[in-house]
N, CA, C and O atoms as CSV, one atom per row, in Angstrom:
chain,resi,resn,atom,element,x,y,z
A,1,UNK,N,N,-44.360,28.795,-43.445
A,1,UNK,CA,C,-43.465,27.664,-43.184
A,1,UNK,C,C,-42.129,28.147,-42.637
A,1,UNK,O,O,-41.401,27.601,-41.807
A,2,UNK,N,N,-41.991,29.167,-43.217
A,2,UNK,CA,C,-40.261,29.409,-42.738
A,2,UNK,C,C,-40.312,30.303,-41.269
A,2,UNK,O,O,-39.324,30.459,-40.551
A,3,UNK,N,N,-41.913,30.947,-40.931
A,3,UNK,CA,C,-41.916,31.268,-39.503
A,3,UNK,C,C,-41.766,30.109,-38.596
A,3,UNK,O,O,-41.083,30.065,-37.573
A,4,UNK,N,N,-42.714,28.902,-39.266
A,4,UNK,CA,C,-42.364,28.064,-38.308
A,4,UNK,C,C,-41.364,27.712,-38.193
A,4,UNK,O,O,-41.390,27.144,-37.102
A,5,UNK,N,N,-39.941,27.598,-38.763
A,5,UNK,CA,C,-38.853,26.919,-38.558
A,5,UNK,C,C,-38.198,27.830,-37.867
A,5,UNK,O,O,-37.462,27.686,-36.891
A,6,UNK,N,N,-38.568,28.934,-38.534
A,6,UNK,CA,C,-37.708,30.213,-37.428
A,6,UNK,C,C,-37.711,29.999,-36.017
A,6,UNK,O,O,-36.676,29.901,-35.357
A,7,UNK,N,N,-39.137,29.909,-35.440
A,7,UNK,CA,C,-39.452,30.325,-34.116
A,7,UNK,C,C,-39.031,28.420,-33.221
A,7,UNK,O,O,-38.749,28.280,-32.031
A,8,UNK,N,N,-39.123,27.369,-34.176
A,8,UNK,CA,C,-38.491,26.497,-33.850
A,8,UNK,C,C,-37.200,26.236,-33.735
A,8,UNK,O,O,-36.869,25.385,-32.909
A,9,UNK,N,N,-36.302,26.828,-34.440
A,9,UNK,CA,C,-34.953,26.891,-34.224
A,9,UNK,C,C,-34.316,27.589,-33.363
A,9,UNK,O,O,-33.214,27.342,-32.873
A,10,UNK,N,N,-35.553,29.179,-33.013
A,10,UNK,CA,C,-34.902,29.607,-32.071
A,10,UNK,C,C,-35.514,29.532,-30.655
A,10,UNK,O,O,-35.145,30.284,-29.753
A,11,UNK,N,N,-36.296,28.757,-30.530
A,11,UNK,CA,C,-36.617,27.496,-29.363
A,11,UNK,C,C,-35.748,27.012,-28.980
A,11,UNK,O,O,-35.331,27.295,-27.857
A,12,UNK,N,N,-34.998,25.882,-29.954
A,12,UNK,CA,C,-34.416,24.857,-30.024
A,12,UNK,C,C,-32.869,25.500,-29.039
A,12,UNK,O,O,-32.441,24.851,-28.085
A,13,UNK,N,N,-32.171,26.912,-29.520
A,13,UNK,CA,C,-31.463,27.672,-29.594
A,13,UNK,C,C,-31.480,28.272,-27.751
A,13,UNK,O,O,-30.453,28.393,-27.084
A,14,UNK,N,N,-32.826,28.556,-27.264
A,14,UNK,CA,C,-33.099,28.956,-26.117
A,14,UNK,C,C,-32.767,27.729,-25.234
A,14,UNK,O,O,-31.883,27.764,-24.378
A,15,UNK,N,N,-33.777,26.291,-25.577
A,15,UNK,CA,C,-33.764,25.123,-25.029
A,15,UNK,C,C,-32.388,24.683,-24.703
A,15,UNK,O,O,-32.004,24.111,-23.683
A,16,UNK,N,N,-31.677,25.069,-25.799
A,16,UNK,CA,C,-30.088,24.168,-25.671
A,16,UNK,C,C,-29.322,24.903,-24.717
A,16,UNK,O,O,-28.567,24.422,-23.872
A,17,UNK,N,N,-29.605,26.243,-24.942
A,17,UNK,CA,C,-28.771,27.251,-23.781
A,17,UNK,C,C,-28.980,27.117,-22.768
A,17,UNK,O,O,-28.074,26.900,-21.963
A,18,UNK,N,N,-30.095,27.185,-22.459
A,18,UNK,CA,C,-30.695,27.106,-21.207
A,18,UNK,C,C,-30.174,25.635,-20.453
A,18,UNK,O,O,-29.796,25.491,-19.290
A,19,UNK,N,N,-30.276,24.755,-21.381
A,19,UNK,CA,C,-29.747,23.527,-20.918
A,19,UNK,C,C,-28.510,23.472,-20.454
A,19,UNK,O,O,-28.291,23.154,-19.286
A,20,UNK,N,N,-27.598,23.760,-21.269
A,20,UNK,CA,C,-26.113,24.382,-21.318
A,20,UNK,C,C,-25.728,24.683,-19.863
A,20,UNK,O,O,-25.173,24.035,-18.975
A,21,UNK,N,N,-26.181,25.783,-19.952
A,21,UNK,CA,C,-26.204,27.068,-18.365
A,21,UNK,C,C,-26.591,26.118,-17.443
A,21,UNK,O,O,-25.567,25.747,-16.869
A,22,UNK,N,N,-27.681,25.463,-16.959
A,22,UNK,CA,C,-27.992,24.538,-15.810
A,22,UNK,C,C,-27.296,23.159,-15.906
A,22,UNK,O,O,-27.180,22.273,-15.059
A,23,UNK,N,N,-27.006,23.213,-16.774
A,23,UNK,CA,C,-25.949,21.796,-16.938
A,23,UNK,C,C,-24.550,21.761,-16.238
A,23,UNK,O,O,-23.879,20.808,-15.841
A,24,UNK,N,N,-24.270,23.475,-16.212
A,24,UNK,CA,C,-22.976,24.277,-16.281
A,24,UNK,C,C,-22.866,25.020,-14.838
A,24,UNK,O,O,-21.763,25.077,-14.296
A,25,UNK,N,N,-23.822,25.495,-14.320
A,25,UNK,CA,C,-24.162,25.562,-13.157
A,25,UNK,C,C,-23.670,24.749,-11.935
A,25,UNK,O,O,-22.783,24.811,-11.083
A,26,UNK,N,N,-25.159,23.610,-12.447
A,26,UNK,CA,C,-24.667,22.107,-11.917
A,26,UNK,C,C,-24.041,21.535,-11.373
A,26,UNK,O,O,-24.168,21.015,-10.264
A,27,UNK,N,N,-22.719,21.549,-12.562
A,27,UNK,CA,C,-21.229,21.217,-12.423
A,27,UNK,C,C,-20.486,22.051,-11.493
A,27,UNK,O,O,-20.029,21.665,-10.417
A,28,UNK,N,N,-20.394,23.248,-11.993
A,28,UNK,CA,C,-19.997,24.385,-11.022
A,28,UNK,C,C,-20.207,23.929,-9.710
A,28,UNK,O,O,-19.256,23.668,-8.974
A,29,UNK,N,N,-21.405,23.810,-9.353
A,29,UNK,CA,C,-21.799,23.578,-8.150
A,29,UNK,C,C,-20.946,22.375,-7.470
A,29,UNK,O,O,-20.072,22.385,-6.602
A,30,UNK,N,N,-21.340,21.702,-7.954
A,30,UNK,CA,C,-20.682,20.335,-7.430
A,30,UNK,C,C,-19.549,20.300,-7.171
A,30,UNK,O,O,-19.062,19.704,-6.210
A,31,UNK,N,N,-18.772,21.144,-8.261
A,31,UNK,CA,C,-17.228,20.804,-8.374
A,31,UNK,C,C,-16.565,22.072,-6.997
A,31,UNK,O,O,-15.376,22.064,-6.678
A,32,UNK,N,N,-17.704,23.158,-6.286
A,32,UNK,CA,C,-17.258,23.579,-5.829
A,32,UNK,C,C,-17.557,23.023,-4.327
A,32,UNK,O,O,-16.775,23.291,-3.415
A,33,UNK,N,N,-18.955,22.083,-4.069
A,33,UNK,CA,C,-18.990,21.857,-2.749
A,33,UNK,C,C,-18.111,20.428,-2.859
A,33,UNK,O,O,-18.305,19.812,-1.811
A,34,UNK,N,N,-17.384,19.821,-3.582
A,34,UNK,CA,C,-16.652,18.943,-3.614
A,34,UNK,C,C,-15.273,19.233,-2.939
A,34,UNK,O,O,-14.585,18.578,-2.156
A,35,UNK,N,N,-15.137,20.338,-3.473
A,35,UNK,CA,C,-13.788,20.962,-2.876
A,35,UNK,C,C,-13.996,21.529,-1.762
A,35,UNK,O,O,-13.033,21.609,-0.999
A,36,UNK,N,N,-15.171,22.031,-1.383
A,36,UNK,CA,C,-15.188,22.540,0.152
A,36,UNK,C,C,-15.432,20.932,1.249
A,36,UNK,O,O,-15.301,21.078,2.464
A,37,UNK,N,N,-15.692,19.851,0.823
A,37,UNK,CA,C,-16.119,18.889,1.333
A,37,UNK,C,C,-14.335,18.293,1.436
A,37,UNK,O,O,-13.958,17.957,2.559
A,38,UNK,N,N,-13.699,18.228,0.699
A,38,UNK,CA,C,-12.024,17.292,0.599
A,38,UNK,C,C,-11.678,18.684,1.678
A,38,UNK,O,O,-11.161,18.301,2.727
A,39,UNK,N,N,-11.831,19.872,1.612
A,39,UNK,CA,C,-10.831,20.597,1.922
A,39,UNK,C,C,-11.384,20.226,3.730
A,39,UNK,O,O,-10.604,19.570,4.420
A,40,UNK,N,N,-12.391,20.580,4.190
A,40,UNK,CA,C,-13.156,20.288,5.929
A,40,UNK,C,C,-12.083,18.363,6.106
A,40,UNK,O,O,-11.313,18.195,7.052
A,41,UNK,N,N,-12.258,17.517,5.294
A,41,UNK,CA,C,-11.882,16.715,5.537
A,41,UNK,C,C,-10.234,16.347,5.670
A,41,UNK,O,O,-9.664,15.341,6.093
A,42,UNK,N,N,-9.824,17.393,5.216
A,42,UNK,CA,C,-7.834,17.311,5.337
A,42,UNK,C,C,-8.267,17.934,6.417
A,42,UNK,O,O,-8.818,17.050,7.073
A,43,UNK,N,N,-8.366,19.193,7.144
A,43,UNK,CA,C,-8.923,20.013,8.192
A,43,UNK,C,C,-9.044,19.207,9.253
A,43,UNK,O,O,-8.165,19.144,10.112
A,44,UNK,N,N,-10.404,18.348,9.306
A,44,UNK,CA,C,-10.763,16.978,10.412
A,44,UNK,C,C,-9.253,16.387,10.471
A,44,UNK,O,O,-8.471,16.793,11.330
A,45,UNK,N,N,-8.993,15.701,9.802
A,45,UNK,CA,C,-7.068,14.973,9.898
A,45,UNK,C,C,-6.430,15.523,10.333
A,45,UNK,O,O,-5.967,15.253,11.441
A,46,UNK,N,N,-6.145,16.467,9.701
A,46,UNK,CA,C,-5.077,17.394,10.515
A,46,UNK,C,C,-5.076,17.806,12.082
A,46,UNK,O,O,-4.183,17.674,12.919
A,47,UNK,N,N,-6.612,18.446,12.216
A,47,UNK,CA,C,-7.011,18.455,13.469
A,47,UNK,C,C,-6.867,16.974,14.297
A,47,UNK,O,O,-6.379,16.848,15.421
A,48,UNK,N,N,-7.198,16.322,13.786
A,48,UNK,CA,C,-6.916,14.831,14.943
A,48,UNK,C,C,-5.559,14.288,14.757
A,48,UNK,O,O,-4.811,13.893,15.651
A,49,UNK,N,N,-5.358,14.312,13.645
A,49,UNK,CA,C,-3.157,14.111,13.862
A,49,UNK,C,C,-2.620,14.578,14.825
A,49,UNK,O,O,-1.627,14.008,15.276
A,50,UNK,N,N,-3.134,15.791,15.445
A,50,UNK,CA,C,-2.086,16.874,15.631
A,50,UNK,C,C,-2.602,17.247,17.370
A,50,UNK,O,O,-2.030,17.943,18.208
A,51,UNK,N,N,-4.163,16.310,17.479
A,51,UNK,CA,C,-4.256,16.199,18.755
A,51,UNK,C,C,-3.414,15.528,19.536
A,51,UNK,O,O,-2.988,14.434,19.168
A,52,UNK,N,N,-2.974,16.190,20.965
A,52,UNK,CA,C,-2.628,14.574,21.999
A,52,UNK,C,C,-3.311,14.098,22.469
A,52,UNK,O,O,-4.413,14.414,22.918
A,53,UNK,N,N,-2.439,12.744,22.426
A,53,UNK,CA,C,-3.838,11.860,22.595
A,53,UNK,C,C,-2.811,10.812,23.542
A,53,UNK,O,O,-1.586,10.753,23.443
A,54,UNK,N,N,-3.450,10.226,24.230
A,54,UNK,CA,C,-3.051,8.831,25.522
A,54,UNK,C,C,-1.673,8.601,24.451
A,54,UNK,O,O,-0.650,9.254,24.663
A,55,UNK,N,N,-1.726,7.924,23.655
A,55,UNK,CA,C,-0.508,7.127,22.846
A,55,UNK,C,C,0.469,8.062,21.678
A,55,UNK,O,O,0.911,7.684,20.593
A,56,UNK,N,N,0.621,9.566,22.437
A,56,UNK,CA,C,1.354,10.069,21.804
A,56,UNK,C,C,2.309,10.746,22.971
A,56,UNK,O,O,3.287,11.422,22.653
């Protein structure tokens, strides 16, 4: 009985980490093509602000 709880807890222990880490990843990820996505888009603006254009 107490193997089984062992090898279930440290399942449970792997499962959660593992979850953790790709959860964490994830985020990472996102939070970094988020910022490469705002940053191209001040970039685009800037670049067309700063074009001349007929009405400047």
């Amino acid at each position: 009985m107490l193997v089984v709880l062992a090898v279930g807890g440290a399942a449970a222990v792997v499962a959660g980490w593992a979850t953790a880490t790709a959860t964490g990843v994830l985020a990472g990820a996102a939070v970094w093509g988020s910022t490469w996505v705002a940053a191209g888009i001040l970039v685009a603006r800037i670049a067309v602000l700063t074009q001349p254009g007929p009405g400047r």
